[in-house]
C-alpha positions in Angstrom: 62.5 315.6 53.9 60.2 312.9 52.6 60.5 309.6 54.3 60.0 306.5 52.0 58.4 303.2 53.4 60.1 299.9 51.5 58.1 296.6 52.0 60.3 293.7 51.0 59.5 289.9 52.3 57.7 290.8 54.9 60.0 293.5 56.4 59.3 297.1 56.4 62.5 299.7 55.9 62.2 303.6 57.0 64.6 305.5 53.7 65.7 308.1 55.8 67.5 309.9 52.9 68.5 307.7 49.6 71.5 310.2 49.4 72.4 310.9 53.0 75.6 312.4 54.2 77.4 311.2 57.4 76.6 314.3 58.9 73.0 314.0 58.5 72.9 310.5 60.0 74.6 311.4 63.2 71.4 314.8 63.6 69.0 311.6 62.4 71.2 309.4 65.5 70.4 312.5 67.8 67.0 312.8 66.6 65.9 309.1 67.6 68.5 309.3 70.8 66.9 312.4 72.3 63.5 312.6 70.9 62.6 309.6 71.4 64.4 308.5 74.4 66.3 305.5 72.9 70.0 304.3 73.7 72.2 303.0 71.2 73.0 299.3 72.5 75.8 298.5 69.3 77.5 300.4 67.3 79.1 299.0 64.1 81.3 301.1 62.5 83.1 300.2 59.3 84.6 302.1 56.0 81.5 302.5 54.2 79.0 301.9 56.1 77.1 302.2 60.4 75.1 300.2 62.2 73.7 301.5 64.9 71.6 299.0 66.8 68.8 300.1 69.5 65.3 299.1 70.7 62.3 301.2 70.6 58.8 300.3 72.3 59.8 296.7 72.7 61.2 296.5 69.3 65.0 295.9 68.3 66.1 298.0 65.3 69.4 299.5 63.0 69.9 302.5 61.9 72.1 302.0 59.2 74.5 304.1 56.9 75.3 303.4 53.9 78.0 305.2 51.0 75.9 303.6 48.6 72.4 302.9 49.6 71.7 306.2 52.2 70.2 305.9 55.7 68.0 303.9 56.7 66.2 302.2 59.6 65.2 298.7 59.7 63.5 296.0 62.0 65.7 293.2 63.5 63.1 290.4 63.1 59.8 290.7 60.3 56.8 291.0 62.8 54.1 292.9 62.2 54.4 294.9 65.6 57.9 295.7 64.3 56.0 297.4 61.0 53.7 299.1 63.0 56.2 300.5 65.4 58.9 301.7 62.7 56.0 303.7 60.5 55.4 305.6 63.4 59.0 306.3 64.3 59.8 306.8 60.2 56.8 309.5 60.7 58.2 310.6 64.2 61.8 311.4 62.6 61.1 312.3 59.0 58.4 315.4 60.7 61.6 316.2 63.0 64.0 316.3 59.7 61.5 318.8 57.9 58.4 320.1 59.2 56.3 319.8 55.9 57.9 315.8 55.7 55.1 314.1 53.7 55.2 309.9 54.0 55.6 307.9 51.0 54.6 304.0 50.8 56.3 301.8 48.2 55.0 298.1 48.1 
C-alpha cells in the first residue's frame, strides 16, 4: 500500500488509503495502537465518518475516516515537529500495511 504525503497551508496529511474500507481503518487503528505503542485518548464516531484522536512522540494527532475522502492521519496544530513526526509514522504504518509500501510526496 502506497502512502501519500499532502502538504496544504502548512500542515502535512498521511493518505492512508484514498478508498479505505472501515475494516482496513480499524487493522490501520491496531497498527498505530500496538506497533507503536499509542492510546487512543477520543474517539469520535459519527455516520460517515471517525475520529480517532491520540498523541505520538509528543505530538497530538487524528486518524480520521472518511466515506468519501479515505483514511487518513493528520497533525492537530501546523508545526514543523508535527511534519517531521507524522512522515515517519506515515512511513512506520504504510511499511506495516504492505511490505514493498513506497512513499509518495505531493506539494
Amino acid at each position: 500500500m502506497s502512502v501519500t504525503l499532502r502538504t496544504n497551508l502548512g500542515s502535512t496529511e498521511a493518505v492512508l488509503a484514498d478508498d479505505g474500507t472501515l475494516s482496513l481503518f480499524y487493522h490501520i487503528a491496531d497498527i498505530v495502537s500496538n506497533d507503536l505503542k499509542v492510546r487512543f485518548v477520543n474517539k469520535e464516531d459519527e455516520a460517515d465518518s471517525l475520529n480517532w484522536n491520540f498523541r505520538y512522540k509528543g505530538q497530538n494527532f487524528t486518524l480520521h475516516y472518511s466515506i468519501y475522502n479515505g483514511i487518513s492521519i493528520v497533525p492537530s496544530e501546523s508545526k514543523d515537529r508535527s511534519n517531521k513526526v507524522l512522515t515517519e509514522m506515515a512511513v512506520a504504518v504504510g511499511t506495516r500495511l504492505d511490505a514493498g509500501s513506497a512513499l509518495r510526496k505531493i506539494a
